[in-house]
N, C-alpha and C positions, 0 to 999 in steps of 0.2 A: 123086313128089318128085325132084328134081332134086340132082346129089352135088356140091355147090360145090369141094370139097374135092378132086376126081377131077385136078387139073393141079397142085395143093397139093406143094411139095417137102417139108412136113413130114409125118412119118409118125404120121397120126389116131392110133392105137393105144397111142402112149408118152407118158407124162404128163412125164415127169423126161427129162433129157438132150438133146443138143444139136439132134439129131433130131426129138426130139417136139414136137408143134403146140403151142403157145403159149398156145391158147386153154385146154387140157386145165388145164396150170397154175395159169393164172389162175382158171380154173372152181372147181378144189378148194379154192384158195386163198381165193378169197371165201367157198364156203360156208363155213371153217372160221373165219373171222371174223368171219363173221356170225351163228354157230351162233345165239347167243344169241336173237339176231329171228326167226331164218328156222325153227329146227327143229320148230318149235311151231306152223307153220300145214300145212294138211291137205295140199296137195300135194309136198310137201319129204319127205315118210316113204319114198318108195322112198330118193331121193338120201341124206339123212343115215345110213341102214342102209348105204349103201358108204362113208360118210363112218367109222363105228363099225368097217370092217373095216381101215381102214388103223393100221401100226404106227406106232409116235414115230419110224422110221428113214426109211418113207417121207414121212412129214410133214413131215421137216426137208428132204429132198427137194426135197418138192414149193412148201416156202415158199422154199427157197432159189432154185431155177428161175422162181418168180411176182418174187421181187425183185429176179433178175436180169434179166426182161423189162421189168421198171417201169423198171430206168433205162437201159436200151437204149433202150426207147422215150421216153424223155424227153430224150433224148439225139437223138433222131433217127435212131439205128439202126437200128431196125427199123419 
């Protein structure tokens, strides 16, 4: 497999902050909205078990940095 991300200025690894990839955000941020649909089919039980370790502190976080991508990106920013 091939690391698309290897010329990436964002750093893979951080979910929150100005630095960290964009997609990390959006990623958590979906599942956690979508808890309802998603938790409950067979492949989603690794991810919602990381989903059950985050705290209320990073969640606010993590949806704060998702809704500041939505409207960068709706904006044409990024």
């Amino acid at each position: 497999m091939s690391d698309h991300c290897a010329s990436c200025p964002y750093a893979k690894s951080k979910t929150t902050g100005e630095n960290a990839c964009p997609f990390n955000a959006l990623y958590w941020d979906f599942l956690k909205r979508n808890e309802e649909t998603l938790r409950g089919t067979g492949r989603m039980g690794l991810m919602y078990s990381h989903v059950d370790r985050k705290d209320d502190e990073e969640w606010n976080a993590i949806q704060a940095r998702a809704e500041e991508l939505r409207e960068r990106a709706a904006n044409g920013e990024i």
